[in-house]
Structures are given as C-alpha cells and as structure tokens.
N, C-alpha and C positions, 0 to 999 in steps of 0.2 A: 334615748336618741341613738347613743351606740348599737343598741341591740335589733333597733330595726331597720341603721347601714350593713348589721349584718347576715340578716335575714336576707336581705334586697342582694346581696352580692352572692350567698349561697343558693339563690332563687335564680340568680341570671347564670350561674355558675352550671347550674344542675342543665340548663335548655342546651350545653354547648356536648352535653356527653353522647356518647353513641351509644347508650342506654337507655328506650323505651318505657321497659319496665321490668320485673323479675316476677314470675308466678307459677305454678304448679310444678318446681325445682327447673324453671326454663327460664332463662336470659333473652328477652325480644329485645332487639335491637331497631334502630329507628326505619330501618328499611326494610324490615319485615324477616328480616334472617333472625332465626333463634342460634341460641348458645346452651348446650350442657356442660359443667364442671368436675371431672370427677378426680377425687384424689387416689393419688395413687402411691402403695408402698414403695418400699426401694430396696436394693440388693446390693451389698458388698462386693464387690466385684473384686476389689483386687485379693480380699480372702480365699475365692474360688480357684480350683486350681485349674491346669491349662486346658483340660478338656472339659470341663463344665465352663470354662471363659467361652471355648470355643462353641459349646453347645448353647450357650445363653447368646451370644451372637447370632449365628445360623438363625435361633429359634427368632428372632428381631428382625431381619431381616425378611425373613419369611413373612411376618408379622406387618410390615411396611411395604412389601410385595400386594398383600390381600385387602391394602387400604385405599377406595379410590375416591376418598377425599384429602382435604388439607386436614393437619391436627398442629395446634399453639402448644409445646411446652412450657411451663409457666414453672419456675423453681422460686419460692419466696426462702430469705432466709431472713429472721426475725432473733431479738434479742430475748432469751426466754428468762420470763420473769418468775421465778421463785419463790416470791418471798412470803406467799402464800401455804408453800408447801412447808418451809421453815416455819412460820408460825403456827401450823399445826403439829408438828415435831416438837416444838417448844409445848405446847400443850400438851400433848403426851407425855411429855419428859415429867411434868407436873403432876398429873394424874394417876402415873406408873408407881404401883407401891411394891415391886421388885426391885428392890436394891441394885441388883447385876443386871439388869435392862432398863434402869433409871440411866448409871451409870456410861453404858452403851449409847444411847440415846443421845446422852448429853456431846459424849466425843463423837457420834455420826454427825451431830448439826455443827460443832465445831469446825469437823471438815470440810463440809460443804461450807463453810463460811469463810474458808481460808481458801479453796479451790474458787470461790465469785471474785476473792479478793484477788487472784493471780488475773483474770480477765475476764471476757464477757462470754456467759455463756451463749450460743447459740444453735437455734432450732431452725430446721430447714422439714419442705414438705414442697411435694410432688401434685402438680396439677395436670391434667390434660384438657383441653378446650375443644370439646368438640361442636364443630359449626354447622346447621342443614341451610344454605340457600335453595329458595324456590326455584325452577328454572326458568317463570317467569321474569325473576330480577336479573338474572344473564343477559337478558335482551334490552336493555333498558338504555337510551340513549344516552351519550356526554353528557350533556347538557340538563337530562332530567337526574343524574345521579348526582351534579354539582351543586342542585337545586336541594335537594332531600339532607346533602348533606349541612343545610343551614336550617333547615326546618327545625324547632323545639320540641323535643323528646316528644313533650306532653299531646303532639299534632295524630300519634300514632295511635288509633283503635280497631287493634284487630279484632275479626269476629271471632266468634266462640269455633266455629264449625273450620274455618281456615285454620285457625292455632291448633285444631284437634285432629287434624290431617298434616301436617308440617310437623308437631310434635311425637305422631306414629313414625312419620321416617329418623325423625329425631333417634326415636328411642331404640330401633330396630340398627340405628350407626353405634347406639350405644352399648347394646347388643354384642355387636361386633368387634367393638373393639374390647370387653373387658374379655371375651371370649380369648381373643391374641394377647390380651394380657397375662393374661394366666397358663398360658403356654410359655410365657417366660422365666413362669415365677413369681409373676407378679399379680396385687388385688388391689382393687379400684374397687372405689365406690361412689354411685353421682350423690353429690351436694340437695341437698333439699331447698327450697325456698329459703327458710334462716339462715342457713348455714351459706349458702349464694350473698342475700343480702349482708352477714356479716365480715364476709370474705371480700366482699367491695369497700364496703365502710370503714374496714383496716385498714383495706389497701391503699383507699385515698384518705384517708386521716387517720394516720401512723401513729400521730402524737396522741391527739385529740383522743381516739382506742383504747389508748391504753392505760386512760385515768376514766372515761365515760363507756362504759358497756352500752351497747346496744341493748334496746327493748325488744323483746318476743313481738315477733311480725304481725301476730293477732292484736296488737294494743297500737300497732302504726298506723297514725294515719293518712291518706293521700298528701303528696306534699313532705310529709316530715323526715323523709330517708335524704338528704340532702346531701350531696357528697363534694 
C-alpha cells in the first residue's frame, strides 16, 4: 500500500516540473524551449598573477560582450564520497607483495582517513545552461503562458523535424560559447543524455543518489525517471 502512495505522489510530483523531457543531450522544456548543459573546468584565480588576473578578465568580458543571449551559472557543491576509493587502496595494500609500498600504502590510506576525520570533504563543479527559445514563444500572450505553465510535462510532443531545427541553433549557441570559453582558458563539454538525466536526478534526490545509482538511459523506461 505504501509503495503505490508513493508512486502516486512521484507521479503527480513529476507533471508540476518544467521538464518535458531530456533526448539527444537536449533538455525540452514544457514550452517548447530546449536547454544544453555543459560542464565547464575552473581556474585558480587568485594563483594567477596580476596581469594574467587582468588578461583572464579583459578575455570575460569580451566573452559576455559576444553573447546575445541569457546564460544560467549553475555551481553545485556536493559532499564527495570516498570511500570507494579507500576501499580499493585497502585492496591493494593486500595484494602489494613489496614490503616498502605495502607499507606506504598502508600510511597513504591512514591519512586520508584522519584528513575525512578533520571534516567533509567537498567537490564542486561548474555548469553552464544554455537556453534556445523559439521566437515564436516571444509573442505568446499572458494568459496563454499562465495556462502552459499548468499543463503536465507529459502534454508536450514535439515533432521530430521542429526539435531538429531548434536543436541546430541550439547547437551553433553551443558552438559559441565553448569557442569564448577557451579564450579564457577555459573547457566545457555538453552533457549527453545520461549524464543530463543523472545530473537532475542528483539534483532532485540528493539523498535517495547517493545510496540508489541511476540505470543506463537505454534500460529506462517512459515514466520511471521520476524526480
């Protein structure tokens, strides 16, 4: 009985998102606007000294001059779990029939066990969101965008031949921006379809994540990405 109050409540849960669907590494949203993701490295900045400060600025700025759409920053910082990595070091350490890098081994996992103990370690990672609206949804009245914004995800079926024209400007903004990204110094790469849907399914079940992995996209099916 539990389990199908909780199907029902993840089922009415999923109709209120402004997620359509996720396919071909594109994010459709329920009004027809697509979303690419792409992650992007990072740069020490305060390492840098004052004229490579200044020239990584300049180069940004430039960079946000040549962009004439909006872009989402998205910085997640997550608790990074370990202990995966420790227990293959512990296997090694096993396995090792060198004395003097049995030994090493042993005091490396020690330390990392006394550095988790001082606090949490944490991982952060760099998104960019880039969005293509149609310019037909520009014109769209009040009234019809207050409407859409209650419709369930599920009401959305775009055609093949409109996704495959909306997803060429898509990809041509995407183009552009990893272009200005790498005049900073910086490299992006867009997310794929997996990597999309398991970048939402973290993000909305934090918890849930990070004891239940997601399944490979090819074995989902309609319905079961629930978020």
């Amino acid at each position: 009985m539990a389990k199908k109050s909780k199907n029902k409540v993840g089922s009415s849960a999923q109709k209120f998102l402004d997620i359509a669907e996720i396919k071909e590494s594109t994010v459709v949203m329920r009004d027809g606007t697509l979303r690419a993701v792409l992650l992007v490295s990072s740069i020490n900045f305060a390492l840098k000294s004052e004229d490579e400060q200044n020239a990584i600025i300049a180069a940004y700025v430039s960079f946000l001059n040549n962009i004439d759409f909006p872009l989402q920053i998205v910085i997640q910082s997550r608790e990074l779990n370990i202990e995966g990595y420790i227990d293959d070091l512990k296997q090694k350490e096993k396995e090792q029939t060198n004395e003097l890098l049995k030994m090493q081994t042993a005091e490396y996992v020690q330390y990392i066990g006394e550095l988790i103990s001082m606090g949490k370690i944490m991982s952060k990672r760099f998104y960019l969101v880039l969005p293509y609206d149609p310019i037909s949804d520009k014109h769209k009245g009040f009234f019809t965008g207050i409407m859409e914004a209650f419709k369930p995800a599920t009401l959305l079926r775009m055609k093949d031949d409109v996704f495959a024209r909306r997803r060429a400007q898509l990809t041509r903004r995407i183009e552009n921006v990893v272009s200005g990204l790498a005049s900073i110094g910086l490299s992006a790469a867009e997310l794929d379809t997996q990597s999309l849907i398991e970048l939402y399914y973290n993000t909305y079940n934090p918890t849930t994540s990070a004891n239940q992995k997601l399944v490979d996209v090819k074995e989902l099916r309609v319905g079961e990405f629930n978020v």
